[in-house]
C-alpha positions in Angstrom: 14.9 20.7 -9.5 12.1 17.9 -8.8 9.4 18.9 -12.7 6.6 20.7 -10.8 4.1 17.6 -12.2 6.2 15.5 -10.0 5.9 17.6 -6.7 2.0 17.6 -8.0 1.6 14.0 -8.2 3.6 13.8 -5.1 1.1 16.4 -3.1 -1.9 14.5 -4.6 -0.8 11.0 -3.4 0.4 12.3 0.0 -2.9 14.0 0.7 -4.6 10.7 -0.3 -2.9 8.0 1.8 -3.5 10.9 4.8 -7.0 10.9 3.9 -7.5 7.3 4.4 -5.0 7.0 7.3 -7.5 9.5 9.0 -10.4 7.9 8.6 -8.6 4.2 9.7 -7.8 6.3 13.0 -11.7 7.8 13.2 -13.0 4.3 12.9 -10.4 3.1 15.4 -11.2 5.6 17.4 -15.1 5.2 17.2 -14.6 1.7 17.9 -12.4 1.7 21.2 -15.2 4.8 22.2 -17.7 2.6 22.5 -15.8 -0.2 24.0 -15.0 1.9 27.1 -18.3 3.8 27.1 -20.8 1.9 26.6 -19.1 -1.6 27.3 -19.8 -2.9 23.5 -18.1 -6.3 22.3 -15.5 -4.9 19.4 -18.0 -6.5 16.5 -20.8 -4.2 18.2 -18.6 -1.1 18.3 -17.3 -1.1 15.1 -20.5 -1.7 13.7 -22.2 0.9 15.3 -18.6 3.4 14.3 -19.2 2.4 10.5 -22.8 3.1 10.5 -22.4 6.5 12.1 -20.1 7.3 9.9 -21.7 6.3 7.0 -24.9 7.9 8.0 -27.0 4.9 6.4 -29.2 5.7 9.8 -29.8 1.4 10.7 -30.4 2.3 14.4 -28.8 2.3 17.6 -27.1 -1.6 18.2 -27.6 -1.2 22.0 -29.8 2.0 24.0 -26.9 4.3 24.1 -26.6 6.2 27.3 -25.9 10.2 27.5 -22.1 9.6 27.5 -22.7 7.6 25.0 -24.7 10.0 23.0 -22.1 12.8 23.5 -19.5 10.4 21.8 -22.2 9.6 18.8 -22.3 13.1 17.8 -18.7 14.6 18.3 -18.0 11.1 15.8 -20.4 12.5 13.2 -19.1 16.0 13.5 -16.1 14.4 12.5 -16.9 12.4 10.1 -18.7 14.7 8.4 -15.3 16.9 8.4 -13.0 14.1 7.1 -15.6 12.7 4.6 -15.6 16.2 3.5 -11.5 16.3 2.9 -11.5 13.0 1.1 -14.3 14.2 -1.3 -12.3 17.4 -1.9 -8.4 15.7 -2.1 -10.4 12.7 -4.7 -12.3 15.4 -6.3 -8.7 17.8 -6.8 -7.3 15.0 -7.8 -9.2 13.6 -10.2 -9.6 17.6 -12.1 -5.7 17.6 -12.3 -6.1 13.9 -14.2 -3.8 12.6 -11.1 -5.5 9.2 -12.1 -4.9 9.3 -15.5 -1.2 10.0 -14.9 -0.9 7.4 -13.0 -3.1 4.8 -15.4 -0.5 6.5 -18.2 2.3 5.9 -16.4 1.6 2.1 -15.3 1.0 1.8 -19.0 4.3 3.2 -19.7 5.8 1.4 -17.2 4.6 -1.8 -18.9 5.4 -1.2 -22.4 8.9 -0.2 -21.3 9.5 -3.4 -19.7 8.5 -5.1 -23.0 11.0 -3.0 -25.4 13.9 -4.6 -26.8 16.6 -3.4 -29.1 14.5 0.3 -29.3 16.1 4.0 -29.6 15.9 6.4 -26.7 15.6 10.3 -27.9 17.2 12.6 -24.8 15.8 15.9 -25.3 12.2 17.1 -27.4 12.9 20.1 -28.5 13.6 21.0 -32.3 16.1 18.5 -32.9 14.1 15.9 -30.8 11.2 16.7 -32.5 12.8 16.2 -35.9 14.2 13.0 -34.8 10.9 11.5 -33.3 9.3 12.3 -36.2 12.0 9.9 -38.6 11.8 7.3 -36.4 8.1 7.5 -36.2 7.8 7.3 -39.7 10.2 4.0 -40.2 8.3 2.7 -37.4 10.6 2.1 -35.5 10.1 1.4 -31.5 11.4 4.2 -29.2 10.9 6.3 -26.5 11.5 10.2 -25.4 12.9 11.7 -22.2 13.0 15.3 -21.5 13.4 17.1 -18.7 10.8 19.6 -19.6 7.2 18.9 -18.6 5.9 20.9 -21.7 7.8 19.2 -24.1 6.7 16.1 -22.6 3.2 16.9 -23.0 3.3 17.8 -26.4 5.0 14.4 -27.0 2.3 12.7 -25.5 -0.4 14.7 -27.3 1.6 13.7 -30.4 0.7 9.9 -29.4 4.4 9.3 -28.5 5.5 6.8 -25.5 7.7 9.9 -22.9 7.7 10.0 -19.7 9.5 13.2 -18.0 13.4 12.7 -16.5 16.7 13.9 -16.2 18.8 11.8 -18.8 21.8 12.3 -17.3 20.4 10.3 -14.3 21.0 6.6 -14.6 17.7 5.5 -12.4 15.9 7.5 -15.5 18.1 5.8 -18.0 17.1 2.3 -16.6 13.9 3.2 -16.3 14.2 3.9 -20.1 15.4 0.3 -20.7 18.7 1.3 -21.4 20.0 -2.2 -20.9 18.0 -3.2 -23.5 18.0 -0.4 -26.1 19.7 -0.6 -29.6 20.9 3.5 -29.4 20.4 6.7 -27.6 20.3 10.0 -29.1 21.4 12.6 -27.2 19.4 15.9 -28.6 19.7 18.4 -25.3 20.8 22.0 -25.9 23.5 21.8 -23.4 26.3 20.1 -24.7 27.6 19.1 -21.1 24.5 17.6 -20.4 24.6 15.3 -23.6 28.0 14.3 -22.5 26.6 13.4 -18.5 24.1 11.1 -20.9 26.6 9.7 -23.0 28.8 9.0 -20.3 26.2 7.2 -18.2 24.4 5.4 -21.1 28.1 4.1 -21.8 28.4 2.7 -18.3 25.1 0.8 -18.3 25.3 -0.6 -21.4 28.8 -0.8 -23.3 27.6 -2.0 -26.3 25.0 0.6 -26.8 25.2 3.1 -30.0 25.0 6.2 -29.0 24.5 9.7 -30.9 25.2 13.4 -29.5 24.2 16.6 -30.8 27.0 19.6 -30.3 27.0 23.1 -30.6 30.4 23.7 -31.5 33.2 22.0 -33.0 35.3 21.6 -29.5 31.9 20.1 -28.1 32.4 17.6 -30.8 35.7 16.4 -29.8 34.8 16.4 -26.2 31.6 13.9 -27.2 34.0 11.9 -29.0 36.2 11.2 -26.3 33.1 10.9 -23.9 31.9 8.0 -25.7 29.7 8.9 -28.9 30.0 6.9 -31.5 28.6 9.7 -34.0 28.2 13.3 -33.0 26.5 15.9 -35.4 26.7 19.6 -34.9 23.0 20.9 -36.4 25.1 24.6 -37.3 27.9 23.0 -39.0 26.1 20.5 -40.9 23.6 23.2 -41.5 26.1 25.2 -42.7 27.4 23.0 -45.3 24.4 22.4 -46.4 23.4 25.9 -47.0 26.9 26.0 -48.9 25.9 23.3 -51.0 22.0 24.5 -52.0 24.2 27.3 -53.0 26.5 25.5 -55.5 24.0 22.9 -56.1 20.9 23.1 -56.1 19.8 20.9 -58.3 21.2 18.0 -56.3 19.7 19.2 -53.1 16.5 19.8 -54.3 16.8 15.9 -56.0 18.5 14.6 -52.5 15.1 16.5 -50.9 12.8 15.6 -53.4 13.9 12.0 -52.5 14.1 12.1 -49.1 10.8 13.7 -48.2 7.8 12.5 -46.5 5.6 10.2 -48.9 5.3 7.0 -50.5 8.6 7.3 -52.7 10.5 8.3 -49.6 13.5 6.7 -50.3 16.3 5.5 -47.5 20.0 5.3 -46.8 20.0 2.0 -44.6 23.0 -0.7 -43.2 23.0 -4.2 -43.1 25.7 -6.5 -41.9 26.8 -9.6 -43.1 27.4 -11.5 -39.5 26.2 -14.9 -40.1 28.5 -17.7 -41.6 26.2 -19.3 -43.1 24.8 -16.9 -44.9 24.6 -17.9 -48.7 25.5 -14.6 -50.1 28.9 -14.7 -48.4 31.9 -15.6 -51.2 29.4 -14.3 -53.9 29.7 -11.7 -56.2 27.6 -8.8 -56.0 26.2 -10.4 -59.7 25.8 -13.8 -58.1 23.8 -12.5 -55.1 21.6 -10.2 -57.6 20.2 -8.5 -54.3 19.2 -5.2 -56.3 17.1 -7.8 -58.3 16.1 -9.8 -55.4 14.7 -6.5 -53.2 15.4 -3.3 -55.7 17.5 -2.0 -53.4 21.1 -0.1 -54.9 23.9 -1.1 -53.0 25.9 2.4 -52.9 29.1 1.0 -50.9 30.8 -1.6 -48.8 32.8 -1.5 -45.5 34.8 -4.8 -45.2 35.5 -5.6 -41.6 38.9 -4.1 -41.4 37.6 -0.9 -42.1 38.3 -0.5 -45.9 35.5 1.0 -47.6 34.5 0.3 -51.3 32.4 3.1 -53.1 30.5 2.2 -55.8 30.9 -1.9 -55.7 30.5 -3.2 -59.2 29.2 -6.7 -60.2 32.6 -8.2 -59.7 33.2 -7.4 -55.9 32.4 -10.4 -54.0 31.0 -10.5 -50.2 33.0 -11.2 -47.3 31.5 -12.1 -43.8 31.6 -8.6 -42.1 31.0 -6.5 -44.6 28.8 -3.8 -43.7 26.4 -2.7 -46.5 25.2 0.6 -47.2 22.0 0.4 -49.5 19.5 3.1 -51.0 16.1 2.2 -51.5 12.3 2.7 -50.7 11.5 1.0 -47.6 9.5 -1.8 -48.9 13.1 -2.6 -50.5 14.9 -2.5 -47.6 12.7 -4.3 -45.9 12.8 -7.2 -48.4 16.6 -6.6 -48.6 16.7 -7.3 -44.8 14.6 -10.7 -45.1 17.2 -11.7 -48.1 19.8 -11.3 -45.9 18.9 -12.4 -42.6 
């Protein structure tokens, strides 16, 4: 079903371009009166049309005679009428912020066309919300689609770039730069329709990363196979972690302590090494002396054939590929990206 600020829009820009259609016809109409009334050149009638109409009251061009008169006022009658209707559909308009939405979504349009390598968030409810408010805080570029005008609204009141669609659509998807995104999040309650999303976002871009929130462990298989490369059930991982405040707290209440929103946040970021020429590559971990460089901890290492190393002492060296998996503020990861890039 078509978001009821849609059909709105629609209704407002329909009434509109039927406003001025009518008065084109009035003034064509005017025109070809006095033409065959009064025997006007087409200069003369129209003039004399768009001065009745206007009611700026510059005179007569020519004496007019009764027919002629006749004609003069049924035209102001109805333009009177019409002017009336455009006033009132500008004036609805205009109260409903038609014009802004518009201005808002030429803006949007814009800035959409100028992402590159961004996140797209399906879905702003509780999850979404949670999400937006992660990448907001990392800075990082992305945009939100929901099909919920509402949710959309309080999005946009939260000084977020959304725009109301059905993810599972590709036109929306595209419209989202999807060819041109670095990942899409799938956060919708309904599981099938984060699979419709995954599926498309798939087709239109192959190489795209792509994340799915499930609501039940076959949902999670079925994601899988759809496409998603990572697919997180918010009750089982809730549940796990509601296990584990129970048997640790102490560690959660570090892991939260360190995790939470201030100026010692600290992050759990990737890097890979992908460039040959890099001068860390065939180094040790003590050659490279990147937790000196940026004060960033490398916790592990994921060579390129999929081995993982935990804990990588001073002796491991680096191997182009390697994907590394580093804890730090994120002024350090941010100077740990630069060392490495």
């Amino acid at each position: 079903m078509e978001p009821q600020r849609s059909r709105r829009s629609l209704d407002h820009r329909r009434n509109l371009v039927n406003s001025v259609w009518a008065l084109v016809l009035l003034i064509v109409v005017g025109t070809l009166g006095y033409q065959l009334i009064e025997g006007w050149t087409g200069l003369d009638a129209l003039y004399m049309t768009i001065t009745t109409l206007a009611t700026v009251g510059f005179g007569e061009v020519n004496p007019l005679s009764p027919k002629g008169r006749l004609f003069t006022i049924l035209l102001i009658l109805a333009g009177l009428i019409l002017i009336g209707y455009v006033i009132k559909t500008a004036t609805e308009a205009l109260a409903e912020g038609y014009f802004q939405e518009r201005l808002r979504d030429r803006r949007l349009r814009h800035l959409l066309n100028r992402l590159h390598n961004h996140y797209i968030i399906c879905g702003f409810g509780r999850t979404g919300q949670e999400i937006a408010r992660e990448f907001n805080a990392e800075a990082l570029p992305f945009v939100v689609l929901d099909n919920d005008e509402s949710a959309i609204d309080t999005a946009i009141a939260a000084g977020l770039q959304a725009f109301v669609g059905d993810a599972t659509l590709d036109e929306v998807l595209i419209k989202a730069g999807i060819e041109r995104a670095r990942c899409l999040v799938a956060a919708m309650p309904s599981d099938a329709d984060n699979l419709y999303a995954i599926l498309s976002a798939k087709t239109l871009n192959p190489n795209l990363r792509t994340i799915a929130r499930a609501s039940s462990a076959e949902a999670v298989q079925k994601l899988r196979r759809g496409g998603a490369d990572a697919v997180v059930s918010p009750y089982i991982t809730g549940g796990r972690r509601m296990a584990a405040a129970a048997r640790r707290p102490q560690v959660i209440d570090f892991i939260d302590d360190l995790t939470s929103a201030s100026e010692r946040s600290v992050y759990i970021d990737e890097f890979l090494l992908e460039q040959p020429r890099s001068r860390f590559i065939g180094r040790t971990l003590r050659e490279a002396d990147l937790r000196g460089r940026s004060g960033a901890l490398i916790l592990a290492i994921r060579r390129a054939d999929g081995t993982l190393l935990a804990s990588p002492t001073g002796d491991t060296y680096l191997e182009l590929g390697d994907l590394l998996l580093c804890l730090g503020t994120g002024p350090q990861l941010q100077a740990l990206e630069k060392l490495l890039a």
